[in-house]
RODO-2510 file (C-alpha; in nm, 4 decimals, decimal comma):
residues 210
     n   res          X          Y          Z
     1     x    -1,6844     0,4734    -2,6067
     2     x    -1,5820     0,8474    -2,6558
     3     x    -1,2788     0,9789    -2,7474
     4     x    -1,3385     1,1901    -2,3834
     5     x    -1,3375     0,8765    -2,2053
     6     x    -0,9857     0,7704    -2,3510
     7     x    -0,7362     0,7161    -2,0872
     8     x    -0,4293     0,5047    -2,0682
     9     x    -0,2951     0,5863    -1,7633
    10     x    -0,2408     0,8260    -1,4588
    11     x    -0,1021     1,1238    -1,7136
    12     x    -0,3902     1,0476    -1,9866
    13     x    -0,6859     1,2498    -2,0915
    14     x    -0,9499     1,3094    -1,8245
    15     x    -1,2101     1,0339    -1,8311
    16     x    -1,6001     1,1122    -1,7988
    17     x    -1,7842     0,9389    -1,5062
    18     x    -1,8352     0,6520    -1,7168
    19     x    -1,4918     0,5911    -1,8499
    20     x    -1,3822     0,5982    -1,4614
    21     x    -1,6164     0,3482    -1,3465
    22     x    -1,5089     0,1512    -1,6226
    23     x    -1,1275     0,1531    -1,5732
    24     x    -1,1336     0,2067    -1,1723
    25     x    -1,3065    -0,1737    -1,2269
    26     x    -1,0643    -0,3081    -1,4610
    27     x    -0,7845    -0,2039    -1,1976
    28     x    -0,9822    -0,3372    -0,8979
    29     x    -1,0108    -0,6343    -1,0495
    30     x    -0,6478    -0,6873    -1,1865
    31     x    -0,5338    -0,6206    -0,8188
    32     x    -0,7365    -0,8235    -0,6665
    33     x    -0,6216    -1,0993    -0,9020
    34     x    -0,2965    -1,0135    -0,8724
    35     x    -0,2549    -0,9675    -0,4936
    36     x    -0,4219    -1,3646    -0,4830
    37     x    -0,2184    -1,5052    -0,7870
    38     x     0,0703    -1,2748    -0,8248
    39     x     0,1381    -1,0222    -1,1092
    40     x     0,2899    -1,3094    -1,3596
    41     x     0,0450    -1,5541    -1,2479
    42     x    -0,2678    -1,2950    -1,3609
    43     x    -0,3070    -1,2416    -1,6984
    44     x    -0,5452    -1,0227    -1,9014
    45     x    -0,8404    -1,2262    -2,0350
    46     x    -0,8575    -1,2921    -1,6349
    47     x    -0,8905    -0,9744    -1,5581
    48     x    -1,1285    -0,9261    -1,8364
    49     x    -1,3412    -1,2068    -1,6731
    50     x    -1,3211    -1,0618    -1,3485
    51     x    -1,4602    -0,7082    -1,4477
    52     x    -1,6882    -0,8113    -1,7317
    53     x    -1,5348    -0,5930    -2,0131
    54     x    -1,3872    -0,7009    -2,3658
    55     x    -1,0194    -0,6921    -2,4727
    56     x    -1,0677    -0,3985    -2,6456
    57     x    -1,1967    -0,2090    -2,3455
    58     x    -0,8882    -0,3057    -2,1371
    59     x    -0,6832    -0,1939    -2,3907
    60     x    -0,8660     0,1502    -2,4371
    61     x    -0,7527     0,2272    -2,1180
    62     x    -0,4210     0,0504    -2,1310
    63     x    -0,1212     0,0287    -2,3441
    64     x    -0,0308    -0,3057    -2,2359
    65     x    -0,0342    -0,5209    -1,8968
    66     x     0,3028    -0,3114    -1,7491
    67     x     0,0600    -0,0218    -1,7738
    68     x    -0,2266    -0,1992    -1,5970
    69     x     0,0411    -0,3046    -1,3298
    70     x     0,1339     0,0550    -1,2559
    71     x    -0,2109     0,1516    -1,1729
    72     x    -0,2877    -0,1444    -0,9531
    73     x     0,0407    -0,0508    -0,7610
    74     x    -0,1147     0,3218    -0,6914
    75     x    -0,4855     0,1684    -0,6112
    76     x    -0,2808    -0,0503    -0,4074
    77     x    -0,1191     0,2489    -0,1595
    78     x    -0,5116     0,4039    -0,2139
    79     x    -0,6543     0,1486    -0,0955
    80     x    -0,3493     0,1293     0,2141
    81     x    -0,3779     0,4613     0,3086
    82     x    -0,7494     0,4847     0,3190
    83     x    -0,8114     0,1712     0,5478
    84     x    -0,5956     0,3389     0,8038
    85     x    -0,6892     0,6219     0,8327
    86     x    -0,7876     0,8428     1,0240
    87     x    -0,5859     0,6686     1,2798
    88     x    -0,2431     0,7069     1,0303
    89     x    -0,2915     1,0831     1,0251
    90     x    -0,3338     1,1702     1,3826
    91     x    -0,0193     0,9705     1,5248
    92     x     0,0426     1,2278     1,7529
    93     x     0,1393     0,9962     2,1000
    94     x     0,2799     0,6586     2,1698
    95     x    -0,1141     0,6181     2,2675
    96     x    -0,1873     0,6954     1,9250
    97     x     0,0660     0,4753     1,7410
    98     x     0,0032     0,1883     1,9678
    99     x    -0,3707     0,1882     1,8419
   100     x    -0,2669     0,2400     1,5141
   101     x    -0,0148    -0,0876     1,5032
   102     x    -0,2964    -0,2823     1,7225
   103     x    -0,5892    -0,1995     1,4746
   104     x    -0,3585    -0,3186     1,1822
   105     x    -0,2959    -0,6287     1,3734
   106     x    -0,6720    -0,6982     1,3767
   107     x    -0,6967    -0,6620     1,0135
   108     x    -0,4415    -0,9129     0,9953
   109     x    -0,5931    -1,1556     1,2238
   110     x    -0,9820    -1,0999     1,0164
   111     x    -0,8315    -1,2326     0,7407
   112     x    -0,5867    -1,5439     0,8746
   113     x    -0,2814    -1,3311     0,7455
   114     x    -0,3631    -1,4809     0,4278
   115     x    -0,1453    -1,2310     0,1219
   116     x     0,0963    -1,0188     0,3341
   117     x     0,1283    -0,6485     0,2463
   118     x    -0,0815    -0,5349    -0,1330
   119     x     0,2470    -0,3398    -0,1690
   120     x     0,4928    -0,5009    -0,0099
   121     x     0,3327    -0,8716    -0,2659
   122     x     0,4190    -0,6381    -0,5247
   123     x     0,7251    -0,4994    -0,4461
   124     x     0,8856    -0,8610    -0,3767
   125     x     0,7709    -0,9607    -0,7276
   126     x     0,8468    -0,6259    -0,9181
   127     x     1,1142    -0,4483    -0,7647
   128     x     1,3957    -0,6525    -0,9855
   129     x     1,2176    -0,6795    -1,3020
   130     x     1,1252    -0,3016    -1,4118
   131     x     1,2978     0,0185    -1,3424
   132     x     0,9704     0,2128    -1,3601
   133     x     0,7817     0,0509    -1,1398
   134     x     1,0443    -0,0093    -0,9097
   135     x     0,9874     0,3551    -0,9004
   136     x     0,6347     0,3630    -0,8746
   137     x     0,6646     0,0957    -0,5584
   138     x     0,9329     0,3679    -0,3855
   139     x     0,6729     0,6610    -0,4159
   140     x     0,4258     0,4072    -0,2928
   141     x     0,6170     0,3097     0,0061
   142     x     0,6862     0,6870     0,0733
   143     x     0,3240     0,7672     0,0660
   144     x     0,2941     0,5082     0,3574
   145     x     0,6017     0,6550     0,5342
   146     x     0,5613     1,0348     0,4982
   147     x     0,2276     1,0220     0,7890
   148     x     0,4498     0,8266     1,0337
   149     x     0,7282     1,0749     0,9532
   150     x     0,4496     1,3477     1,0009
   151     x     0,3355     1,2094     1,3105
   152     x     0,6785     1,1396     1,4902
   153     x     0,7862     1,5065     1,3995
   154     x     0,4573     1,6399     1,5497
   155     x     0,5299     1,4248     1,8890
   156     x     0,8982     1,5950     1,8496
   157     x     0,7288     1,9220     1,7996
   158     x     0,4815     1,9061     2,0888
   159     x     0,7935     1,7959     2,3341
   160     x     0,6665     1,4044     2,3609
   161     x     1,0151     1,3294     2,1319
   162     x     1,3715     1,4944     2,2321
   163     x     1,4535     1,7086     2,0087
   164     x     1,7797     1,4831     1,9241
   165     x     1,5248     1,2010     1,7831
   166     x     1,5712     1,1174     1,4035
   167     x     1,2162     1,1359     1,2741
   168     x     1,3292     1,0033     0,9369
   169     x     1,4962     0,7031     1,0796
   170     x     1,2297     0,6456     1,3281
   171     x     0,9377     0,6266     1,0549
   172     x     1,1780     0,4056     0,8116
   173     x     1,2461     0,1665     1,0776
   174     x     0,8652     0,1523     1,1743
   175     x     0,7843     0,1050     0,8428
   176     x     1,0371    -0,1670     0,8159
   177     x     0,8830    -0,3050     1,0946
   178     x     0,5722    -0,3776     0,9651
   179     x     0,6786    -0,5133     0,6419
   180     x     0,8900    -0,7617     0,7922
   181     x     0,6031    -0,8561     1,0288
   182     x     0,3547    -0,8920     0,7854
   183     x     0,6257    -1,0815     0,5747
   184     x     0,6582    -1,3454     0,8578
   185     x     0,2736    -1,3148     0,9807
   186     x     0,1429    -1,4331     0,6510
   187     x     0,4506    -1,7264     0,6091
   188     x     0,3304    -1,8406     0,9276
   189     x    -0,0790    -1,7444     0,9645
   190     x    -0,0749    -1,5766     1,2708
   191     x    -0,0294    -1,2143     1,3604
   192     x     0,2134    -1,2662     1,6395
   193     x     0,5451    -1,1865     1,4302
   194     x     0,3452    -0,8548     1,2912
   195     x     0,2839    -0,7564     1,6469
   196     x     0,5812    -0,8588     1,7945
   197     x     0,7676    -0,6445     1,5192
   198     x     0,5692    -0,3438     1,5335
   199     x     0,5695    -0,3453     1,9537
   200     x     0,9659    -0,3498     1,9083
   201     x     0,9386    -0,0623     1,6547
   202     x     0,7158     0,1384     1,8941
   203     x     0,9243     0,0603     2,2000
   204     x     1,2773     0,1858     2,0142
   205     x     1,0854     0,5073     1,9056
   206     x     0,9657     0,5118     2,2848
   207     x     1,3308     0,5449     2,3723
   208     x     1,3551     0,8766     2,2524
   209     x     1,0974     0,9847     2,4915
   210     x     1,1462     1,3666     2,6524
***
């Protein structure tokens, strides 16, 4: 490889369209891996295996298997964001965040609840064990709050909220909400704690209606 397509991590060198396609499948394979098997049960020659490079091209891109970790946790809250969407970004009526919470209860129920939340897996697992990425996994999960946030102040804005409602609470406990239900939906393999949680989330916020 180049020295152009060098790139350890997120504040490394710019990578050439090769070098990306290279390390974007070294990091979707190590989360895969790791969202099935955990972060200590995955280790590198497995991740290796899974994306069909060498040792030395795992390293090129990086320094060590913390690093590799911090990049699955941001394709992680990618890879969130991007499935629900564009419903996330247009919460703009109880209408609107009722389909949101029902179409992420059908993605539970397609896959038999099987692995919980990508970064909520992570967060149980990481969140005592390293500073920085205890960081990286806040920033994640306020990357997944800030469009409920969004949306709850635009329903404020447009006169669906009073104007006494608490956006900030509102989106934390809806976020809350969901991790707690996807917690208990994939304990037990069904969806009916994830819904159950998420209609209770909606139907506080609903309390606040002008």
């Amino acid at each position: 490889m180049t020295t152009t397509e060098s790139a350890g991590t997120t504040a490394g060198p710019r990578l050439t369209a090769a070098g990306k396609r290279t390390r974007d499948r070294i990091v979707g394979a190590a989360a895969g891996l790791m969202f099935r098997k955990g972060v200590a049960g995955t280790t590198i020659p497995e991740v290796q295996q899974a994306a069909k490079v060498s040792a030395s091209q795992v390293y090129h891109y990086f320094a060590d298997k913390n690093d590799l970790v911090r990049a699955v946790i941001e394709h992680q809250i990618e890879n969130t964001l991007e499935v629900q969407r564009p419903l996330l970004d247009h919460l703009d009526s109880f209408g609107a965040l009722r389909a949101w919470a029902a179409a992420a209860v059908a993605a539970q129920e397609s896959r038999s609840c099987a692995g919980g939340c990508e970064i909520g897996s992570l967060a149980s697992e990481l969140a005592e064990t390293d500073e920085t990425m205890r960081a990286d996994l806040v920033a994640a999960f306020e990357r997944w709050e800030r469009p409920i946030r969004d949306g709850l102040r635009r329903m404020r804005d447009n006169g669906i909220l009073r104007p006494e409602a608490d956006v900030e609470e509102l989106a934390a406990a809806m976020l809350a909400a969901i991790q707690g239900g996807l917690l208990l939906a994939q304990v037990r393999r069904t969806p009916a704690p994830f819904k159950a949680a998420t209609d209770a989330a909606i139907g506080y916020i609903e309390t606040f209606a002008a």
